[in-house]
C-alpha positions as CSV (number, residue, x, y, z in Angstrom):
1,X,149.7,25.9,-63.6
2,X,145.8,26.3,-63.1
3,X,144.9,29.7,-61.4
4,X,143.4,29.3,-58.2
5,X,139.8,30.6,-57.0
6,X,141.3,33.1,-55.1
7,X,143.1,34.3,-58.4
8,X,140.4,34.2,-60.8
9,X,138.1,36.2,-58.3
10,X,141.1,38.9,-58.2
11,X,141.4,38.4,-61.8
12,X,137.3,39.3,-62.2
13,X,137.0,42.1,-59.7
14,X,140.5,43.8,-61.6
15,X,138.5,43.7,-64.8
16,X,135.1,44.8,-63.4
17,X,136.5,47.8,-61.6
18,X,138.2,48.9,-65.4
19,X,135.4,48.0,-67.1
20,X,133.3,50.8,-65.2
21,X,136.2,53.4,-66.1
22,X,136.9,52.0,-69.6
23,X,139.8,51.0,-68.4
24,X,140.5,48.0,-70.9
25,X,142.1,47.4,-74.0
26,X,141.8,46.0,-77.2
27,X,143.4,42.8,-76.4
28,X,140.9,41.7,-73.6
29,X,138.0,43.1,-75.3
30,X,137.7,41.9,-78.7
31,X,135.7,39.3,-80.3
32,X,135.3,37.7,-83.6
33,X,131.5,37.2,-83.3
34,X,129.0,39.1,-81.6
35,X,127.7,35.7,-79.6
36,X,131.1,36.2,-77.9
37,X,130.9,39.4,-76.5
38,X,130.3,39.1,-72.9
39,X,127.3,41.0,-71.5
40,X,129.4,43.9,-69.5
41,X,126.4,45.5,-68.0
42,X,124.6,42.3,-66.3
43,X,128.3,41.3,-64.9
44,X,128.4,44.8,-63.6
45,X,125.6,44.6,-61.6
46,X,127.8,43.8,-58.3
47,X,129.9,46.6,-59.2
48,X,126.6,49.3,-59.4
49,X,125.7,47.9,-55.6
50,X,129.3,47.9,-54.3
51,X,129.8,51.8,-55.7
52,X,126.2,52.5,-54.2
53,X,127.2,51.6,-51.5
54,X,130.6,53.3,-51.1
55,X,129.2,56.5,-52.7
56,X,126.3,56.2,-49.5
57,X,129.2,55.6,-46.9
58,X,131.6,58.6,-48.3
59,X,128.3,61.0,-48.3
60,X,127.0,60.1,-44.6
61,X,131.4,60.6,-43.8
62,X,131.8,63.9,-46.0
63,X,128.2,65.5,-45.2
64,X,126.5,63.3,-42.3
65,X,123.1,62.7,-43.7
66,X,122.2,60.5,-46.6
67,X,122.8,61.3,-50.5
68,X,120.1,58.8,-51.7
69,X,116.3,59.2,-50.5
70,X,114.8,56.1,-50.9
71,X,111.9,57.2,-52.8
72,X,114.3,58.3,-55.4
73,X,116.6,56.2,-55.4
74,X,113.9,53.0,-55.6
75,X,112.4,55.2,-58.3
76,X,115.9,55.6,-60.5
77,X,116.1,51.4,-60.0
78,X,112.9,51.1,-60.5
79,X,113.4,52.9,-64.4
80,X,116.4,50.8,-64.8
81,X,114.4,47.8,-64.4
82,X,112.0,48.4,-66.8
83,X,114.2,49.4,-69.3
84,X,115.8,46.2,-69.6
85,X,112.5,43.9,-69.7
86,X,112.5,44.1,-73.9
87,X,115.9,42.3,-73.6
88,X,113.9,39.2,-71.8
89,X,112.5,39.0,-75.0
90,X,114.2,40.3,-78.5
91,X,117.5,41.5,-79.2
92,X,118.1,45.2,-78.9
93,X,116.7,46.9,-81.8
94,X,120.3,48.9,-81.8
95,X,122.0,45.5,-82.5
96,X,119.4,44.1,-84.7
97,X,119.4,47.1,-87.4
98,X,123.1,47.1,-86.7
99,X,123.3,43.9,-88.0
100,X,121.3,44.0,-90.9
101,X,123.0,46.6,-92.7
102,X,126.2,45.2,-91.6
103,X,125.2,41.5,-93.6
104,X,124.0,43.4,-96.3
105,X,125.1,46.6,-96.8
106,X,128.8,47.1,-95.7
107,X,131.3,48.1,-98.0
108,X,134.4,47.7,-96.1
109,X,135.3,45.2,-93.2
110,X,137.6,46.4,-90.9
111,X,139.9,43.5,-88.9
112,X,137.9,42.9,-85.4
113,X,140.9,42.0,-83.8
114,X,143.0,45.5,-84.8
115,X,143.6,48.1,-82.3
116,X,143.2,50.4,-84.8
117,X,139.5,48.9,-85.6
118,X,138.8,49.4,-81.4
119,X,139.6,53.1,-81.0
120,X,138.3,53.8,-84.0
121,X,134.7,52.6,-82.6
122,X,135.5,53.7,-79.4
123,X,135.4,57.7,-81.5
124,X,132.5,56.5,-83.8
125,X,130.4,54.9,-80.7
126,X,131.1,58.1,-78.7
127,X,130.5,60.7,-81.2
128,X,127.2,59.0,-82.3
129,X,126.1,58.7,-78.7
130,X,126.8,62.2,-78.7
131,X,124.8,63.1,-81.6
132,X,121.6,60.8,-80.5
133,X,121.8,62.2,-76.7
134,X,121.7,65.8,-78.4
135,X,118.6,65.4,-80.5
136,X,116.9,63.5,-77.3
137,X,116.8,67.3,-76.0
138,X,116.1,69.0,-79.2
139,X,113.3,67.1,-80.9
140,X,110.4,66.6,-78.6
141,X,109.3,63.4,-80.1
142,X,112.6,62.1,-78.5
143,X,112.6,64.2,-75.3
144,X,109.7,62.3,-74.0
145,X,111.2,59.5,-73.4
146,X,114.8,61.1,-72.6
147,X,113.5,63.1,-69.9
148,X,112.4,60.1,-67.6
149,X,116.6,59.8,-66.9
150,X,116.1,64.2,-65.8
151,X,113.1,63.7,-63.8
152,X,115.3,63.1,-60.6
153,X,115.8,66.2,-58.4
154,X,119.0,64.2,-56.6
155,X,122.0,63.5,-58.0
156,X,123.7,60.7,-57.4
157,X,124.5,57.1,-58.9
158,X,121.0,55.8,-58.5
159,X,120.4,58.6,-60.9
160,X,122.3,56.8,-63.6
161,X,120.0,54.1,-63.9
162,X,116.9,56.3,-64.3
163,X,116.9,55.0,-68.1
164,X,113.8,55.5,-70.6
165,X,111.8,52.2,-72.0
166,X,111.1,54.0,-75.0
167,X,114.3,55.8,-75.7
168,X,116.1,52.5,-77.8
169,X,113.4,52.6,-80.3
170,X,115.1,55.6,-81.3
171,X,118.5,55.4,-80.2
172,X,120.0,53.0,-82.9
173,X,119.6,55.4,-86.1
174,X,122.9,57.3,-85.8
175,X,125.2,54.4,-85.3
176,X,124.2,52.8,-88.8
177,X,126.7,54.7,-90.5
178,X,129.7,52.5,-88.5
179,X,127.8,49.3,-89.3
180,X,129.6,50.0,-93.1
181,X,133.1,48.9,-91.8
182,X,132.7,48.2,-88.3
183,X,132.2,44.7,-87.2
184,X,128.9,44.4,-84.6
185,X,131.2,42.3,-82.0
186,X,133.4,45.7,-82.0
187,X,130.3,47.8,-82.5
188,X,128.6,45.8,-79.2
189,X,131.2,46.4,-76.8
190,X,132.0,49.6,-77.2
191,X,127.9,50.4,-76.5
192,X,128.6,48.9,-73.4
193,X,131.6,50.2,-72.1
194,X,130.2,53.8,-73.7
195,X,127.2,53.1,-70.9
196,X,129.3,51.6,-67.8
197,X,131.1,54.9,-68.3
198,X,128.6,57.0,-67.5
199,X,127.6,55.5,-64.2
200,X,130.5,56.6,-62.2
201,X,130.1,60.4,-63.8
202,X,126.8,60.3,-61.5
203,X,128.0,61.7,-58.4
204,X,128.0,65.0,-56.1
205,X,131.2,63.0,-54.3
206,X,134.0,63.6,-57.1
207,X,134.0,67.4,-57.5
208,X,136.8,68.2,-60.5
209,X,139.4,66.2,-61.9
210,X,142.2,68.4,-63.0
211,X,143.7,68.4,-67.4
212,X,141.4,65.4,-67.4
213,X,138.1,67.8,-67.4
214,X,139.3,68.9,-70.6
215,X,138.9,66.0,-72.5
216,X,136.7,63.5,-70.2
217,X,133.0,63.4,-69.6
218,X,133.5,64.2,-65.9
219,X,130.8,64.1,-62.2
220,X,131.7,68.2,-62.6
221,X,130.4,68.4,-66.5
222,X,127.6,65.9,-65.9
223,X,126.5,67.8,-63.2
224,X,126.0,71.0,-65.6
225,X,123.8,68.6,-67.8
226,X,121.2,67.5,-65.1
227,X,120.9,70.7,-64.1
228,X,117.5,73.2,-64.6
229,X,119.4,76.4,-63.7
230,X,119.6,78.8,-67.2
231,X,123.1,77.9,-68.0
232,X,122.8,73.6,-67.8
233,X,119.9,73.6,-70.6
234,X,120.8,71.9,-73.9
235,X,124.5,71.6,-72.6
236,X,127.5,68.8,-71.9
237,X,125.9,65.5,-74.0
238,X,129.0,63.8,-74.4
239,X,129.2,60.2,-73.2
240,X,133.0,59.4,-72.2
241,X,134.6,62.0,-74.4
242,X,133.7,65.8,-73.9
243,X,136.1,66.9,-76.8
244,X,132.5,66.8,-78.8
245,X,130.7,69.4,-77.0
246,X,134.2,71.3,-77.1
247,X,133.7,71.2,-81.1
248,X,130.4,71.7,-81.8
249,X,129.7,74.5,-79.0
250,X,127.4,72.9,-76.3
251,X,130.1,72.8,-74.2
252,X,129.2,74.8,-70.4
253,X,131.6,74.6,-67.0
254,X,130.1,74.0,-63.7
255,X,129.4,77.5,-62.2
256,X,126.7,78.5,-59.6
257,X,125.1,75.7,-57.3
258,X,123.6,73.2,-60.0
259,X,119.6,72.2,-59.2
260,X,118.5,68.8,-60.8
261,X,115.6,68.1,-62.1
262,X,112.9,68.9,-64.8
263,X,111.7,72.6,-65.1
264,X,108.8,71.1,-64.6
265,X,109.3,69.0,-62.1
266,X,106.7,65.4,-61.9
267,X,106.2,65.4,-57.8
268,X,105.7,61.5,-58.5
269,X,107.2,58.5,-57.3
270,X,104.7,55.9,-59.8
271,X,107.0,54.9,-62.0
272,X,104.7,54.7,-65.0
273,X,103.3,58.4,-64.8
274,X,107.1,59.0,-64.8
275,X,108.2,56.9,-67.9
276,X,105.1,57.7,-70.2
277,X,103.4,61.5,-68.5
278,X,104.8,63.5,-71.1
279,X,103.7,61.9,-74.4
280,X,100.0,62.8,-73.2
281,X,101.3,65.9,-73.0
282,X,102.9,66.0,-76.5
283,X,99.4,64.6,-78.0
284,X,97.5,67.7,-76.3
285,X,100.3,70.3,-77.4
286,X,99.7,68.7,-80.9
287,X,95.7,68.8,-80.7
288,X,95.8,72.2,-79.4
289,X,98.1,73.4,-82.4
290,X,96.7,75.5,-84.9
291,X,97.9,75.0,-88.5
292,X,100.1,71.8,-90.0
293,X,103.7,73.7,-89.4
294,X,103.0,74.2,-85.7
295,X,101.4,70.5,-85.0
296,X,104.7,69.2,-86.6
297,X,106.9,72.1,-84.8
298,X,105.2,70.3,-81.5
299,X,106.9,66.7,-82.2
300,X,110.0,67.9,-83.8
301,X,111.2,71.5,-81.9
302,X,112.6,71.5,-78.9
303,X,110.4,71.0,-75.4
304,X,110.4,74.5,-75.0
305,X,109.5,76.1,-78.5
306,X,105.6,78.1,-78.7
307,X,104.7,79.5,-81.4
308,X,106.8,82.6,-82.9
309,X,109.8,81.3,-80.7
310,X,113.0,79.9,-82.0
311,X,113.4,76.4,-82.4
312,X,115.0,75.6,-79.2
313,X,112.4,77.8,-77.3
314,X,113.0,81.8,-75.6
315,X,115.4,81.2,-72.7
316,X,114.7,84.1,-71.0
317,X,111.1,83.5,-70.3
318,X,112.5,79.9,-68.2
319,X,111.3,79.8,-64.6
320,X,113.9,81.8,-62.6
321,X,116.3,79.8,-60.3
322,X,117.5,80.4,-56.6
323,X,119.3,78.0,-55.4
324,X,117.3,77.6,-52.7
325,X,114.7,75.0,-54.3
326,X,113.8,71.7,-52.9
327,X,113.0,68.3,-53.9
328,X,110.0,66.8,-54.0
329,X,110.2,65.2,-50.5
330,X,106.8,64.0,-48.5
331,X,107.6,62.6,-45.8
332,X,106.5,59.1,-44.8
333,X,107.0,56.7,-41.8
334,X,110.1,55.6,-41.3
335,X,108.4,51.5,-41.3
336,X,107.0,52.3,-44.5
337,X,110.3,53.0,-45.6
338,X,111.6,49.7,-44.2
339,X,109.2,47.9,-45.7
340,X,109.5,49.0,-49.5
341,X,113.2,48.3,-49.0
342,X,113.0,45.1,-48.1
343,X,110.2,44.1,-50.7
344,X,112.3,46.1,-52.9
345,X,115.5,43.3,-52.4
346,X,113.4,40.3,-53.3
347,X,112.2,42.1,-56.1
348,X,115.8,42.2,-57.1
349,X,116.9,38.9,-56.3
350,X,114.0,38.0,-58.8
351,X,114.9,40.6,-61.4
352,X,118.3,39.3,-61.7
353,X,117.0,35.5,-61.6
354,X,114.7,35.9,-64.9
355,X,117.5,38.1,-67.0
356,X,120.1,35.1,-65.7
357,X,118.1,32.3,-67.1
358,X,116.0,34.1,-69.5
359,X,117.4,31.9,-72.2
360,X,115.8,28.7,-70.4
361,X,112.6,29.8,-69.9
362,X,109.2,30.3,-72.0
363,X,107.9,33.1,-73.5
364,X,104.5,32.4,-71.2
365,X,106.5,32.7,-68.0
366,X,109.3,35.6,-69.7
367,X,105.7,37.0,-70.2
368,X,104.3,36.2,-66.7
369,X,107.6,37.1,-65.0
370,X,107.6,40.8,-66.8
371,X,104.1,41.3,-66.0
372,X,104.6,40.6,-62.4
373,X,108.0,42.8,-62.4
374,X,106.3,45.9,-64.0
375,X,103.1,45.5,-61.4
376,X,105.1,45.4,-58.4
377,X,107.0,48.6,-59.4
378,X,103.7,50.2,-60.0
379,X,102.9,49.1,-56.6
380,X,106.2,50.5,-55.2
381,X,105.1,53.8,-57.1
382,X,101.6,54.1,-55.0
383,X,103.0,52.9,-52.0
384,X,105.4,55.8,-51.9
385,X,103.0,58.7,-53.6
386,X,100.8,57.2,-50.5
387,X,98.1,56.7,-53.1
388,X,94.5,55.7,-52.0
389,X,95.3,52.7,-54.1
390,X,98.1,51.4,-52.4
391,X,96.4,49.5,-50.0
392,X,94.7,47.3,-52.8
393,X,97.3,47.0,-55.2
394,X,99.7,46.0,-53.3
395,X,97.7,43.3,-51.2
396,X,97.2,41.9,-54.8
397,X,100.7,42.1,-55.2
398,X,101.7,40.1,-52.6
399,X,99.3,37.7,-53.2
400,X,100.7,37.0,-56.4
401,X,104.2,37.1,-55.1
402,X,102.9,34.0,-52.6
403,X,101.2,32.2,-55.5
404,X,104.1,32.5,-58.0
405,X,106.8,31.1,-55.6
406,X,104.1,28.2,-54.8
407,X,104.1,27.2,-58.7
408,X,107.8,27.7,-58.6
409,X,108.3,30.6,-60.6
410,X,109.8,32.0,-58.0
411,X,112.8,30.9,-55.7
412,X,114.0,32.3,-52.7
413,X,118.1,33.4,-52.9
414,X,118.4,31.7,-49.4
415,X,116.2,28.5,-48.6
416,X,116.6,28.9,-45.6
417,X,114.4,31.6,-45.0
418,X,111.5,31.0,-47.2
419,X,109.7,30.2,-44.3
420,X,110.4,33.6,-42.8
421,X,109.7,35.3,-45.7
422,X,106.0,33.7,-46.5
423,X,104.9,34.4,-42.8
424,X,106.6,38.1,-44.1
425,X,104.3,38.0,-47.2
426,X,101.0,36.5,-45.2
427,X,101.3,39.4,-42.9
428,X,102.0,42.2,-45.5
429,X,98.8,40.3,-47.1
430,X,96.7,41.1,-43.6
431,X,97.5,44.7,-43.5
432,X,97.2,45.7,-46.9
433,X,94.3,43.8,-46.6
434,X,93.3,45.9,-43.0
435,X,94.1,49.0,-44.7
436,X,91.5,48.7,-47.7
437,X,88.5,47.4,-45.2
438,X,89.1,50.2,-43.7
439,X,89.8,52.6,-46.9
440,X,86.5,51.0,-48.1
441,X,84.6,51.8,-44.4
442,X,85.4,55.4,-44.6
443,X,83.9,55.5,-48.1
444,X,80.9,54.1,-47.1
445,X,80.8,56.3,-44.2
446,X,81.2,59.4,-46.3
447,X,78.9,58.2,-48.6
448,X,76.2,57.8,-45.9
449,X,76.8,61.2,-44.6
450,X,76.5,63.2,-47.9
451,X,73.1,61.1,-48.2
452,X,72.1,62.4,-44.8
């Protein structure tokens, strides 16, 4: 008997909810080829919004306020976004080197469709991730693009999505090892269920979980992790498991009132400063160096080291923590608010448009959809830091928005209201376009004056 709608959209949202727990097994979850494999974290997009938006409505019940700013949480999106634009065009570097050495270098081939072959990457997946997230805070080189997911001073499930766009050019090395025996269709979903995982562990909602704390990555030992207090640094790197840190002594319970963020913190909301600040800052460390063993101790020490320190830097000499220490907040006008947000949406509808039919379209439009992607978060960015840029970038942006959906690059989710939106985007158009004639007046004026 054929399953009805109703019962294959039970059947989907059953799966989805385990999938972001791990909740799956072996049976449901193993493929013979790596074309197969489904891609988990696209088809868990719905499930990201829906637990946004329950974590939102049990915050604003539990504490009245909000637990997502919206300049830091479009910020963490923002990050996630532009992570995922390489996948428009070539397959992940993790999968590609995976691949090779498992076509020409393996030495055993363990049966994909085995339980024992799934739990056994489930170990090796987790214990690599481990390994790689470890050295991401202990090698420099690596802990400039790691930190861009630790440059958020909230905590919450936005914050999970605050990924790096450099950080899978390094990511891949440790897994190679598994590519001996393990087939990449096994190897590929257990990657992704390793990073659905560690959404949900995003949260100031789900305090402790009981005997599970002891062998789960859980919101309490995560918290520790994104935290700049003394005791968080260099400490809880597990992915699902926490049994690693357990073993190899980087292990730290949640004690006094965690604060998130950088010890540095980036007081930015421009998304680009925030993925790429700190390798300017490596390349000036390095310059400044004196001596070959310090210029290499500056890329491959920890963030922290200086010269006659240890390797991981002198705790002790860390800026001292209160408690009391808040975010990076400026205010801004409530309509200015409204108005990234809802810009923010059709950015999204288009986001998930070009990574669902990526495989249909051009490299010159993949090309010219990216490029239009990363400049309208950069606009976001200013518009948010109140920048004296804003006003011009994004007038540019929005003329581009009206002349790609003219060419039919881009389609509105809801016909219906193109109309509404255009005379949305003409108006945005007129005061951007207000707000730099006047930007450009007072220039002139000041000019005038320091003349006089």
């Amino acid at each position: 008997m054929a399953r009805t709608d109703v019962e294959n959209l039970a059947l989907a949202l059953n799966q989805g909810v385990r999938m972001m727990f791990y909740l799956v097994t072996p049976n449901e979850t193993s493929f013979g080829h790596v074309e197969e494999v489904p891609d988990y974290v696209h088809k868990a997009t719905p499930f990201f919004i829906g637990m946004l938006i329950l974590e939102l409505v049990l915050g604003w019940a539990k504490t009245g306020g909000t637990v997502i700013r919206i300049n830091d949480g479009a910020t963490s999106v923002s990050a996630g976004m532009l992570s995922r634009l390489p996948q428009l065009f070539v397959r992940s570097l993790e999968l590609s080197t995976y691949l090779y050495i498992w076509n020409n270098y393996r030495v055993l081939e363990l049966p994909w469709d085995s339980p024992w072959t799934w739990w056994l990457a489930f170990l090796g997946v987790d214990l690599g991730y481990y390994w790689i997230h470890r050295f991401s805070h202990e090698l420099n080189i690596l802990w400039a693009a790691h930190q861009v997911h630790h440059s958020s001073e909230d905590y919450n499930l936005s914050t999970a999505l605050r990924q790096s766009l450099t950080q899978q050019c390094a990511s891949w090395i440790l897994y190679l090892p598994m590519a001996l025996a393990v087939p990449p269709s096994v190897f590929i979903v257990h990657i992704q269920f390793n990073l659905l995982y560690q959404f949900w562990i995003h949260t100031e909602i789900i305090k402790h979980l009981g005997p599970l704390e002891w062998v789960m990555n859980t919101p309490s030992h995560h918290r520790v992790h994104h935290g700049r207090n003394p005791y968080c640094i260099d400490k809880n790197y597990g992915g699902t498991l926490i049994i690693w840190d357990r073993i190899f002594g980087t292990f730290a319970p949640e004690g006094d009132k965690v604060v998130y963020g950088l010890t540095k913190p980036v007081n930015t909301f421009e998304i680009l400063f925030v993925q790429f600040h700190y390798y300017p800052f490596i390349w000036r460390r390095f310059w400044r160096a004196r001596g070959i063993n310090n210029k290499l101790s500056v890329i491959f020490k920890g963030p922290s080291w200086r010269p006659g320190k240890p390797r991981l830097g002198d705790r002790t000499q860390m800026t001292k923590i209160t408690g009391e220490e808040l975010p990076f907040n400026p205010t801004r006008p409530l309509i200015l608010q409204a108005y990234v947000s809802l810009h923010f949406l059709l950015l999204l509808a288009v986001y998930n448009d070009v990574l669902a039919t990526k495989a249909v379209l051009s490299q010159q439009t993949l090309l010219l959809m990216a490029g239009y992607i990363i400049f309208t978060l950069t606009s976001f960015g200013h518009i948010i830091d109140q920048s004296p840029k804003a006003a011009m970038v994004e007038m540019l942006r929005c003329l581009l928005f009206l002349g790609l959906q003219r060419c039919g690059y881009v389609e509105v989710v809801i016909p219906s209201l193109s109309m509404l939106i255009e005379v949305f985007l003409w108006l945005s158009v007129l005061h951007w376009a207000l707000q730099t004639a006047l930007q450009t007046l007072g220039k002139l004026a000041e000019g005038k004056n320091k003349q006089d």
